[in-house]
MARFIDREN-892871 format. One record per residue (C-alpha): x, y, z. Coordinates in Angstrom, 3 decimals, decimal comma. Example, Ala and Ser with C-alpha at 12.3 -4.5 7.8 and 13.67 -1.06 7.14 Angstrom:
BEGIN
@px = 12,300&py = -4,500&pz = 7,800
@px = 13,670&py = -1,060&pz = 7,140
This chain:
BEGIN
@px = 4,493&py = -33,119&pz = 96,288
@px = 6,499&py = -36,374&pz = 96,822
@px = 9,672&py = -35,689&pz = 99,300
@px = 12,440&py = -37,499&pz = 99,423
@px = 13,468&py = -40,069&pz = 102,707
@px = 16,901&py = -38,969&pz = 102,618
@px = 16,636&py = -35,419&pz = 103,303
@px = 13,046&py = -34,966&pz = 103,236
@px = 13,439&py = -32,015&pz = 100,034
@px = 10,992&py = -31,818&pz = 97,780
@px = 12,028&py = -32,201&pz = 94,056
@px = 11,790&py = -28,615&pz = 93,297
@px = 14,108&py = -27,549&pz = 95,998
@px = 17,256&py = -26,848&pz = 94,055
@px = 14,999&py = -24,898&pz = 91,589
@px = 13,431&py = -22,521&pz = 94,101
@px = 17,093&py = -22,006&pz = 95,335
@px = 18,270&py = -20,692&pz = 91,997
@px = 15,351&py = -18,782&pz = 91,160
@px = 15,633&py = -16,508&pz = 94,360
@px = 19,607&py = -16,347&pz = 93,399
@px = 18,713&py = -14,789&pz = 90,452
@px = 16,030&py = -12,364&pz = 91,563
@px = 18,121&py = -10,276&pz = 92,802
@px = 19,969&py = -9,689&pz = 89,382
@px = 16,366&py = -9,206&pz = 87,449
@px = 15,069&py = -6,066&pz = 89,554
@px = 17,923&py = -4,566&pz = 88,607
@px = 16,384&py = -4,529&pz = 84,265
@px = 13,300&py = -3,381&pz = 83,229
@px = 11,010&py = -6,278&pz = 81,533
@px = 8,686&py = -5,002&pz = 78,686
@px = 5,174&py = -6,073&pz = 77,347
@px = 5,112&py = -6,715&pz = 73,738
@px = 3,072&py = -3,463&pz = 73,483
@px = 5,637&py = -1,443&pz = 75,469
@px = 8,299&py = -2,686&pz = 73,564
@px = 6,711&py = -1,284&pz = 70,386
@px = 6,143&py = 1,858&pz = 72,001
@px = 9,357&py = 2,229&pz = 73,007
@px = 10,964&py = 0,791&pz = 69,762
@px = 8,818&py = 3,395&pz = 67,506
@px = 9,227&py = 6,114&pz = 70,121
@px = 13,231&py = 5,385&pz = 69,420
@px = 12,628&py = 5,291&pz = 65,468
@px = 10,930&py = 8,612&pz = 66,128
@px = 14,011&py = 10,108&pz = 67,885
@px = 16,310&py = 8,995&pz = 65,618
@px = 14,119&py = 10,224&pz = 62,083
@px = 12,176&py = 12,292&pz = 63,394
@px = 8,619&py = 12,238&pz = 61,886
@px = 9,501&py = 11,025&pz = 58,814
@px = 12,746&py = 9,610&pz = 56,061
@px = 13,040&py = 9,834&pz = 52,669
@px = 13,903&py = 6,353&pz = 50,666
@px = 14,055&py = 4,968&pz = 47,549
@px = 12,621&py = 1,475&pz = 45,489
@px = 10,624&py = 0,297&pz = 43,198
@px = 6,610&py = -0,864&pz = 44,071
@px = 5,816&py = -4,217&pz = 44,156
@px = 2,611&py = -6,235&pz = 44,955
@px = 0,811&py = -2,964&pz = 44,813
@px = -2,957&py = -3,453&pz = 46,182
@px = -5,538&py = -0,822&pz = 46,431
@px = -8,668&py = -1,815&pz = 48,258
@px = -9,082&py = 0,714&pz = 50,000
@px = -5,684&py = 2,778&pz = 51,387
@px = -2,491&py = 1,542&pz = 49,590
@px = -0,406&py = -1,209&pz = 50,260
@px = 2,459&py = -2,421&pz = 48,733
@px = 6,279&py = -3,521&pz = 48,657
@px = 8,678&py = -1,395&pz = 48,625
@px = 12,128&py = -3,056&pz = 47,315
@px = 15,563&py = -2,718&pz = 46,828
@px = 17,236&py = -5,418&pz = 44,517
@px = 20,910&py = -5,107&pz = 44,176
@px = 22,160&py = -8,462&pz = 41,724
@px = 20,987&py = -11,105&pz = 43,887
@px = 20,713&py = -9,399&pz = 47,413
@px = 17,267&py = -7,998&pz = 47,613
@px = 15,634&py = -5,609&pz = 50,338
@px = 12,028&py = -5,484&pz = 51,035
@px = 9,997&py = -2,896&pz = 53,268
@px = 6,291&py = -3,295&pz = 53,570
@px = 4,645&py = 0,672&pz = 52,785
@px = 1,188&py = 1,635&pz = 53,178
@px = -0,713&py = 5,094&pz = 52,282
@px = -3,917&py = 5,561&pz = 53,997
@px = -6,946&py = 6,672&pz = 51,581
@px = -7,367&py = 10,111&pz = 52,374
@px = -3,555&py = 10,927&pz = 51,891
@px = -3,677&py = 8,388&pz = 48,457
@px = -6,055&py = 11,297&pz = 47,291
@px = -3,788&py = 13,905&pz = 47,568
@px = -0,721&py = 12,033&pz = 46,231
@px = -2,987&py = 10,864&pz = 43,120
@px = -3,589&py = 14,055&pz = 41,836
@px = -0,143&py = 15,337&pz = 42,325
@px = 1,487&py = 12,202&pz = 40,366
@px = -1,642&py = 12,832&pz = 37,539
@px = -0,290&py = 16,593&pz = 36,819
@px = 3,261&py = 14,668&pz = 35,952
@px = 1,368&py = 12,366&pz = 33,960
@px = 2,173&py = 8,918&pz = 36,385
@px = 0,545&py = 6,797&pz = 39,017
@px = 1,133&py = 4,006&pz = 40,738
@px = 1,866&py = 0,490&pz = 39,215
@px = 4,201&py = -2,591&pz = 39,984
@px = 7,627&py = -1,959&pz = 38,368
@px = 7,584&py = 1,956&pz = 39,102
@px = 10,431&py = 3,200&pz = 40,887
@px = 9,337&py = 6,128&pz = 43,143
@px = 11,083&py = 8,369&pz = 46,618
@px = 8,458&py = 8,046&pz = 48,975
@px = 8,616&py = 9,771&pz = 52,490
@px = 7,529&py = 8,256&pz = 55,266
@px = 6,796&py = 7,848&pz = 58,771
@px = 8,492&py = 4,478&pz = 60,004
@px = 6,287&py = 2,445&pz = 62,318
@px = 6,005&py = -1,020&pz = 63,884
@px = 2,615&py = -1,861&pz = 63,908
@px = 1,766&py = -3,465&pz = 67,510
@px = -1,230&py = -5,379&pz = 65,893
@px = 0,470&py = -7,584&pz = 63,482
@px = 4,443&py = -6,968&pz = 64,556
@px = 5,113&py = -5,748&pz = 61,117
@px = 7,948&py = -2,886&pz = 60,644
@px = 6,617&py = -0,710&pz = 57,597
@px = 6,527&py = 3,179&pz = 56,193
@px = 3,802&py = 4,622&pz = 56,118
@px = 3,749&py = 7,113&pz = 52,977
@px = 2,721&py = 10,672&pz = 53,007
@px = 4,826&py = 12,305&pz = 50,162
@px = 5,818&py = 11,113&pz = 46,419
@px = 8,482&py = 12,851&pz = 44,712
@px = 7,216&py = 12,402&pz = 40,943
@px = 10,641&py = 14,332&pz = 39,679
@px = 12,701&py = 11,270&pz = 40,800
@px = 10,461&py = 8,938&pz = 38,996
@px = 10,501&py = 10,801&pz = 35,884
@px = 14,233&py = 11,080&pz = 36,043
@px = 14,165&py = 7,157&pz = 36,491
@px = 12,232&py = 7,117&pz = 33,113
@px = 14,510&py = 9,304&pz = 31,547
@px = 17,640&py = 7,037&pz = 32,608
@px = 15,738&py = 4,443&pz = 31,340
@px = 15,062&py = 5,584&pz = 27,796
@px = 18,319&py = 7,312&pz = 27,702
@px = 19,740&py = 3,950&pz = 27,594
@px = 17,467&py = 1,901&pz = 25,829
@px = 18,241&py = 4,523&pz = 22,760
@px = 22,224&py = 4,087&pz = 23,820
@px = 21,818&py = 0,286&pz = 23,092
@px = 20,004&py = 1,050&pz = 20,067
@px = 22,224&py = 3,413&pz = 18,474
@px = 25,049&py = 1,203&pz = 19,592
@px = 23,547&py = -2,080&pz = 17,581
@px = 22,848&py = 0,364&pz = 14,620
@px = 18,529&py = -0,369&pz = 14,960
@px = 17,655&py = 3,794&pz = 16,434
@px = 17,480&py = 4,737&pz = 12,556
@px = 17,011&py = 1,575&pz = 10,929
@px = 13,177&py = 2,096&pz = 9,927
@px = 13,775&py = 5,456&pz = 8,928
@px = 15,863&py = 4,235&pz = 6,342
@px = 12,968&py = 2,437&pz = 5,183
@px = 11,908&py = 4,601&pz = 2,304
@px = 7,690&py = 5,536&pz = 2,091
@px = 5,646&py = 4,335&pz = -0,678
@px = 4,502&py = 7,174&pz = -2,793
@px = 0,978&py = 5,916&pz = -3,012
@px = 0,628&py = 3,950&pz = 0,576
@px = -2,969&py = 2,907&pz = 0,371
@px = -2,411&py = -0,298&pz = 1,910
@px = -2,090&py = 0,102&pz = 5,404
@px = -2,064&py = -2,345&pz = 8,155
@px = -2,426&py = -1,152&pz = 11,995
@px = -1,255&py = -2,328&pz = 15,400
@px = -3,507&py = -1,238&pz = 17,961
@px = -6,150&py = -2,486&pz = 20,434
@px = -9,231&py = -3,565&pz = 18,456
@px = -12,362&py = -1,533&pz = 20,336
@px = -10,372&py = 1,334&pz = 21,690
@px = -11,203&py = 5,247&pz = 20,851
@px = -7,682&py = 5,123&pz = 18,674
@px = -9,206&py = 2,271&pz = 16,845
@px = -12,293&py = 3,652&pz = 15,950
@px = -10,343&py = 7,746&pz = 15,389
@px = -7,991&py = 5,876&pz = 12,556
@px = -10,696&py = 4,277&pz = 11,101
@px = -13,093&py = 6,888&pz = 10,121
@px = -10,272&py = 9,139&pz = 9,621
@px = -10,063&py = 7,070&pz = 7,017
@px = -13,632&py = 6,095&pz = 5,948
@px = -13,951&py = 10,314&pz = 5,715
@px = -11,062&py = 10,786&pz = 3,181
@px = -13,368&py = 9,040&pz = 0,632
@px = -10,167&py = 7,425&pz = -0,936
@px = -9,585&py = 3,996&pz = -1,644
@px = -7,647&py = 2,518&pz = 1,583
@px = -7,279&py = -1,305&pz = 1,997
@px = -6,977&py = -1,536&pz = 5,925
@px = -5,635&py = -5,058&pz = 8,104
@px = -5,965&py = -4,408&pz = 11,582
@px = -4,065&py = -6,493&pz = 13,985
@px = -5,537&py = -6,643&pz = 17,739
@px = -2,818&py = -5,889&pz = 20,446
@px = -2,552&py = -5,649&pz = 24,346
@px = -1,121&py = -1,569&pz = 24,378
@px = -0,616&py = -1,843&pz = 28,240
@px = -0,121&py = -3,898&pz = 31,161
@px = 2,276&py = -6,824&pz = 31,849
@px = 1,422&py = -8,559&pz = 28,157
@px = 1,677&py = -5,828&pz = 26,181
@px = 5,193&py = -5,869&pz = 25,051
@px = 5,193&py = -9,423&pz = 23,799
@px = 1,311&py = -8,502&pz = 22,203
@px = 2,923&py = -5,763&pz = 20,126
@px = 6,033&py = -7,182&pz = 18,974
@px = 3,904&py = -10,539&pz = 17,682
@px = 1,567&py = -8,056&pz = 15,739
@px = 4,132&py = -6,175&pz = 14,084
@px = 6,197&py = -8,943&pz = 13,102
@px = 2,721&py = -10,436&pz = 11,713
@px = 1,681&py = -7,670&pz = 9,422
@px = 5,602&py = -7,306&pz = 8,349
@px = 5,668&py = -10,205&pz = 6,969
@px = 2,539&py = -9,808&pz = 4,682
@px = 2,945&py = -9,176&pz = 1,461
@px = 0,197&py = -7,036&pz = 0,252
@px = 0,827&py = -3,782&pz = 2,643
@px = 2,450&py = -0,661&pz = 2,094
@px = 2,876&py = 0,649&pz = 5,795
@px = 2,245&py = -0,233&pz = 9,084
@px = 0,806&py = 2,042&pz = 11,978
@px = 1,447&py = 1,729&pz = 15,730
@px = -1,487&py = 3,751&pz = 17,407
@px = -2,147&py = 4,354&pz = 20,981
@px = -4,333&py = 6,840&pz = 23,040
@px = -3,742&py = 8,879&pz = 25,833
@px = -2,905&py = 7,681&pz = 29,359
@px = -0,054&py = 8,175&pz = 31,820
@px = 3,144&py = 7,738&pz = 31,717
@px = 2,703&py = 4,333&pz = 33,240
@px = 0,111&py = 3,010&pz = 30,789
@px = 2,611&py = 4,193&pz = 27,805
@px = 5,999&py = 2,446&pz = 29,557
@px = 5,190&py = -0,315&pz = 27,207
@px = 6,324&py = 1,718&pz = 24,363
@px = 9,794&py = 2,466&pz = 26,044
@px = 11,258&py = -1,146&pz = 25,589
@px = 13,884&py = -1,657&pz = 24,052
@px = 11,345&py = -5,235&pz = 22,387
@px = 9,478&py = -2,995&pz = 20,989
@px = 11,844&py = -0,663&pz = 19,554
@px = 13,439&py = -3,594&pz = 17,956
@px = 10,582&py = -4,775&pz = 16,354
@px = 10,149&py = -1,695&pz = 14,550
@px = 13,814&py = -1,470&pz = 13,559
@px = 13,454&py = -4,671&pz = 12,289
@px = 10,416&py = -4,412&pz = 9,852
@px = 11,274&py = -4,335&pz = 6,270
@px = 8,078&py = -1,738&pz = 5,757
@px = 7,789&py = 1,821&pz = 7,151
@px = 6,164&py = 1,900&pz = 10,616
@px = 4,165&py = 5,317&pz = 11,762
@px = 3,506&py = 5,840&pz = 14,698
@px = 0,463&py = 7,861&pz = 16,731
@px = 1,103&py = 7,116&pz = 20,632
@px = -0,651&py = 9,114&pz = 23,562
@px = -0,539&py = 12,563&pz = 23,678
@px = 1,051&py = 15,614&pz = 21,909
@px = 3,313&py = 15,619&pz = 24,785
@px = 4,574&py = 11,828&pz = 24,872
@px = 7,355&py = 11,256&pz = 22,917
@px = 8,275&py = 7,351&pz = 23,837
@px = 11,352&py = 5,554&pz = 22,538
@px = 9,140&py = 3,597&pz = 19,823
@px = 8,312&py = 7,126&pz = 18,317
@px = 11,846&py = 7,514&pz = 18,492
@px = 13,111&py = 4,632&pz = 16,094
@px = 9,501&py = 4,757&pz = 14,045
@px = 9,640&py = 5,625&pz = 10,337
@px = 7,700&py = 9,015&pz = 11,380
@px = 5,876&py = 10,021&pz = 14,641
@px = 3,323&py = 11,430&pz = 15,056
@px = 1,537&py = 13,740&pz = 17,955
@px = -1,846&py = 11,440&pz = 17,777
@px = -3,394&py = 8,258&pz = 16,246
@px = -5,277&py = 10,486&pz = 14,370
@px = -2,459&py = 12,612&pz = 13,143
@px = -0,768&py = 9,737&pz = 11,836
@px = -3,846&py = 8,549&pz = 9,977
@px = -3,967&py = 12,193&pz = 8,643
@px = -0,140&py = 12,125&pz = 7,390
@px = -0,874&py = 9,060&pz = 5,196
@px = -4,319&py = 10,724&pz = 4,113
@px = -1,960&py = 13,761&pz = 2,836
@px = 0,399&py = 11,757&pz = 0,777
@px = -1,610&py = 10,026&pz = -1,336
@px = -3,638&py = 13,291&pz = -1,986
@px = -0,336&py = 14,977&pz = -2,715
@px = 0,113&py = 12,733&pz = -5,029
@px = -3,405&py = 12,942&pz = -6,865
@px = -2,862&py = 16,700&pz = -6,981
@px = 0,533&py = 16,807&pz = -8,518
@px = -0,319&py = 14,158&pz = -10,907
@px = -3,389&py = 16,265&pz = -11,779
@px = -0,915&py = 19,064&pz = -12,154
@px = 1,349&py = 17,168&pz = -14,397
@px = -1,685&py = 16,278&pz = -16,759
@px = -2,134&py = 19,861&pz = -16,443
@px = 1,036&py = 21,342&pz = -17,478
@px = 0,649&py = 19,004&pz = -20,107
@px = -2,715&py = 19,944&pz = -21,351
@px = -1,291&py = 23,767&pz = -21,604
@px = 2,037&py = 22,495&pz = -23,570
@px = -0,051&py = 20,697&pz = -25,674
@px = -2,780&py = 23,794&pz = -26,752
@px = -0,037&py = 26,324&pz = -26,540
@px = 1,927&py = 24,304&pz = -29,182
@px = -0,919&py = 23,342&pz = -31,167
@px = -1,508&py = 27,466&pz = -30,886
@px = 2,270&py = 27,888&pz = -32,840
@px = 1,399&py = 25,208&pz = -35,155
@px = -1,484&py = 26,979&pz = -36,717
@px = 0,075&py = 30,007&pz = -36,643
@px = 3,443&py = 28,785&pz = -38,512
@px = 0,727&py = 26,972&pz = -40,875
@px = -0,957&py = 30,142&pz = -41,750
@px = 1,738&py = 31,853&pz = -41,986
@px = 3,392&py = 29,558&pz = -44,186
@px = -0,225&py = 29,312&pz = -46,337
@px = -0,002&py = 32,911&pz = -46,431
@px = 3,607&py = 32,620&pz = -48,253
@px = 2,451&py = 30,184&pz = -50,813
@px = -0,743&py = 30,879&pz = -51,036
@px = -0,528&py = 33,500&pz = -54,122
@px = 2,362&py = 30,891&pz = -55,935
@px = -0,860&py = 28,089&pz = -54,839
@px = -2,844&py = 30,860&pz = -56,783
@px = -1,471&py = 30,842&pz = -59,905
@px = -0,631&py = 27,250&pz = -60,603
@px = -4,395&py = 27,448&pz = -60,586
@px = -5,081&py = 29,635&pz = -62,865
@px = -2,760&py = 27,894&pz = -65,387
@px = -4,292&py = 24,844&pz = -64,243
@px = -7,763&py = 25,905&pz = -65,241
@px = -6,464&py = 26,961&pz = -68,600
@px = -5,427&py = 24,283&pz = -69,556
@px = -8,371&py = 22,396&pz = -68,118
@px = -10,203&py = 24,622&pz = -70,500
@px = -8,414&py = 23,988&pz = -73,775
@px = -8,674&py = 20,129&pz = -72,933
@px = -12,310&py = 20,408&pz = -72,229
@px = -12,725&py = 22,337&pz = -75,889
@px = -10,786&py = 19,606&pz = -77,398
@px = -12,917&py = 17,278&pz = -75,868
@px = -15,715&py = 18,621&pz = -77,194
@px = -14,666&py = 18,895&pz = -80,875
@px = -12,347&py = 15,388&pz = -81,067
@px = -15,576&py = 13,205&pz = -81,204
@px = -17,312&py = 14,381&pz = -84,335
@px = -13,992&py = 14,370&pz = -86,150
@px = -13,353&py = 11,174&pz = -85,360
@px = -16,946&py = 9,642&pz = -85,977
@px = -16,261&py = 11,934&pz = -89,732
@px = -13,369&py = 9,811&pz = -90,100
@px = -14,456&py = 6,674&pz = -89,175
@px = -17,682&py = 7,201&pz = -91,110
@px = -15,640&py = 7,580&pz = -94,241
@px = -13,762&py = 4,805&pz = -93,756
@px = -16,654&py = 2,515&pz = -92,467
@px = -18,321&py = 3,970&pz = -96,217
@px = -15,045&py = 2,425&pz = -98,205
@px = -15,156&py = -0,916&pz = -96,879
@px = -18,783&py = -0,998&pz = -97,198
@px = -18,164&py = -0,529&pz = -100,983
@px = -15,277&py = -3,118&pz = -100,930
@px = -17,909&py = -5,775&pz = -99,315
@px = -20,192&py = -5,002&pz = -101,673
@px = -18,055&py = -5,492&pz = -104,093
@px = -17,065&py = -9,377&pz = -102,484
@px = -20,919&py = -10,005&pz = -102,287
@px = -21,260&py = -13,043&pz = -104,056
@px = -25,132&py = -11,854&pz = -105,113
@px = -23,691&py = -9,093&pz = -106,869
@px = -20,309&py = -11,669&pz = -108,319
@px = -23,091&py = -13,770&pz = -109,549
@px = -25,175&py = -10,534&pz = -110,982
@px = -21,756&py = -10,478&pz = -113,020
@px = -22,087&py = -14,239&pz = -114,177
@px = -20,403&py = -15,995&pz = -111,770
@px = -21,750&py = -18,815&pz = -110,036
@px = -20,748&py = -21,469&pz = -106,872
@px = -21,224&py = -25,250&pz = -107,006
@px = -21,736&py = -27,110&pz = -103,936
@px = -21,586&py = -30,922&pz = -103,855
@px = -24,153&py = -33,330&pz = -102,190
@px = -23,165&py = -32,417&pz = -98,593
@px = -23,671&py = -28,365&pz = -99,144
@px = -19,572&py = -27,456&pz = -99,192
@px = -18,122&py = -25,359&pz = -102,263
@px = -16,547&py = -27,111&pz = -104,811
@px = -13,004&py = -25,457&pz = -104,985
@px = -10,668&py = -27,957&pz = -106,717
@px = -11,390&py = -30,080&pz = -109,108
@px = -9,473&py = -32,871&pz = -108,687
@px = -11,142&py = -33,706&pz = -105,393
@px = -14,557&py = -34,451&pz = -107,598
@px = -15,143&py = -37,973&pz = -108,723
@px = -16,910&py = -39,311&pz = -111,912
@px = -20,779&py = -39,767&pz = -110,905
@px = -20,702&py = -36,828&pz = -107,799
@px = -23,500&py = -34,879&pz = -107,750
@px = -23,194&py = -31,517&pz = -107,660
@px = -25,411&py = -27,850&pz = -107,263
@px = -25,058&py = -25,161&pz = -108,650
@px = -26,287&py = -21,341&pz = -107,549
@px = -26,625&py = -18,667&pz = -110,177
@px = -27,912&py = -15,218&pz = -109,413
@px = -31,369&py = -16,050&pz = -110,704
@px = -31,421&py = -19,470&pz = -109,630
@px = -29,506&py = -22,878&pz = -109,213
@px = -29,055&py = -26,220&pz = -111,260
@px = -28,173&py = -29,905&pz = -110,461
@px = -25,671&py = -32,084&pz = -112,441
@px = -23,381&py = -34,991&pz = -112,437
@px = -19,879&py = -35,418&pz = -113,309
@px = -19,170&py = -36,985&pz = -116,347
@px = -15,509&py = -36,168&pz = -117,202
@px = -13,150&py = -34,151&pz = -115,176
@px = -10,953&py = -31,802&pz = -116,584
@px = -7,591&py = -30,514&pz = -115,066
@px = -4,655&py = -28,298&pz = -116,239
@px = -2,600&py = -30,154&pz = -118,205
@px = -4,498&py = -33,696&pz = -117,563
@px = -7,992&py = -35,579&pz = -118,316
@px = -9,724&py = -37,796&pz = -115,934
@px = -12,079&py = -39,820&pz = -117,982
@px = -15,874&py = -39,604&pz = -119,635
@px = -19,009&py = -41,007&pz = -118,362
């Protein structure tokens, strides 16, 4: 140590000085090791809570390794509280099956009471809870709140019975479904379907139904299918799980969506239990996928059955009017049948008289025809001109064969033949003799 000519101190003099000053001060507090202080900080939490405190939050950055962690938080607007919370495995157990029988379990975005034991944990220096009871009623009363206003806003906007005003096809055989392409719901609807042996057209359109995309996955797939043009109705099908796998179906996106859709949406989410705010606003609900497959199954038989009743009903108007036809027409038969009768009988009278006429008009007529047929035979016997020139007449032709009728058109020197009964003669003119005038001589 280097000391100093003046006053031969060493450089740490001073120091030592105030250091013993002070000692004297410092036995009078207790100084803790890190541990201690832990000790005696939880042993103090302890005192003051006892073994345990009931609080309230909702889980974030859940984890589940092996036992529990996550974050418990309280956000009011901007100011935000976080307390790290554990639950060891054999306790998780317990709690498990006690938040199964109210149909939960844990997830991010779940707002639970938890009690716990708080504890500063000497190995890390981290103040957290660690968790031994759940309270599921305050969790389910959460989700009620929740929906309670969601269907508030709704009602409020005028979308909670929007789709319901949405009137059903009476023959909805083109169906298009939201669901997740793979799942037990998706195959259920499908041979519920296949089974009914009618003739369904079915779109299916793939969809996220839980997690942190399944809200925007849904809404895109209805809006798709809405906006075809060659479906009747649309089905929103989910299976079973807890309430936390079905929160999806609580949001007020969703229930939008369907309010929004210009066809009818049915719905088949969960269990016969659930009823989720999407069921709600949906055109009808139903308790299962398969129920909801079923309900559009029914209507279009109902309508094959009553329009095979209507061609029914028709059928038996039809025969039993045909049936008073025939009677009125035999009965009316029966009225003029014996008038029918006797026009008849006339009838064939007179057929008979006719026919006898018939008969006997012929030969008359041929008798009179005959006769006169006879009497102009005679008269044409009579014109012969064999028997004219039996009675001394004769005809003279000239040199080209025609009868000689006038006179005057002969010339002297014409040649000319003449037929006699017995025979004929040829001649020349010579003189030509008219009435009242002479021609000439040859």
């Amino acid at each position: 140590m280097k000391v100093s000519p003046a006053n031969n101190k060493t450089l740490f003099d001073g120091v030592d000085e105030v250091t013993q000053a002070d000692a004297t001060s410092d036995n009078a507090e207790q100084t803790y090791s890190v541990r201690e202080l832990i000790d005696e900080i939880n042993q103090t939490v302890k005192q003051r809570f006892g073994r345990g405190v009931w609080l309230h939050g909702e889980i974030q950055e859940l984890r589940i390794p092996k036992h529990v962690y996550f974050t418990l938080v309280d956000q009011d607007g901007d100011s935000k509280a976080v307390l790290s919370a554990s639950i060891w495995q054999g306790v998780y157990a317990q709690l498990r099956t006690k938040l199964a029988a109210s149909g939960l379990q844990l997830s991010d975005g779940l707002k639970v009471r938890v009690y716990g034991e708080p504890d500063l944990f000497a190995g890390n220096g981290r103040f957290s809870i660690k968790i031994s009871k759940i309270d599921p009623r305050f969790t389910l009363g959460d989700l009620i709140a929740q929906r309670e206003e969601i269907i508030r806003q709704l009602k409020l906007k005028g979308l909670y019975d929007a789709n319901r005003k949405v009137e059903l096809p009476v023959v909805p055989l083109r169906v298009g479904i939201v669901t997740s392409i793979g799942s037990a719901a998706h195959a259920d609807v499908l041979k519920t379907f296949k089974d009914s042996r009618l003739g369904f057209s079915i779109f299916v359109r793939d969809a996220r139904v839980q997690g942190e995309d399944a809200i925007a996955s849904i809404v895109s797939a209805l809006q798709t299918l809405d906006s075809r043009k060659d479906l009747d109705v649309l089905m929103l099908v989910r299976g079973g799980g807890s309430k936390n796998d079905l929160m999806a179906f609580d949001s007020a996106q969703i229930a939008t969506a369907i309010a929004n859709c210009r066809l009818p949406v049915l719905t088949g989410i969960g269990h016969e239990t659930d009823l989720s705010v999407a069921d709600e606003v949906a055109n009808q609900s139903h308790k299962t996928p398969t129920a909801c497959a079923t309900a559009i199954i029914e209507r279009v038989r109902e309508f094959i059955e009553n329009t095979e009743e209507s061609w029914d009903a028709i059928a038996t108007f039809a025969m039993r009017e045909l049936d008073v036809s025939s009677s009125r027409l035999v009965e009316t038969a029966n009225k003029i049948g014996g008038k029918v009768l006797d026009a008849l009988a006339g009838a064939s009278k007179r057929l008979a008289m006719t026919t006898q006429r018939i008969k006997h008009r012929p030969a008359e007529v041929l008798r009179l025809e005959k006769s006169s047929l006879n009497a102009f035979a005679d008269r044409l016997r009579l014109l012969d001109p064999v028997n004219t020139m039996a009675r001394g007449w004769s005809i003279t032709r000239n040199a080209s064969g025609k009868v000689v009728r006038d006179a005057s058109k002969l010339k002297i020197g014409d040649k000319l033949v003449t037929t006699f009964a017995n025979g004929s003669a040829q001649s020349a003119v010579e003189e030509i003799l008219t009435k009242g005038k002479q021609n000439g001589k040859k």
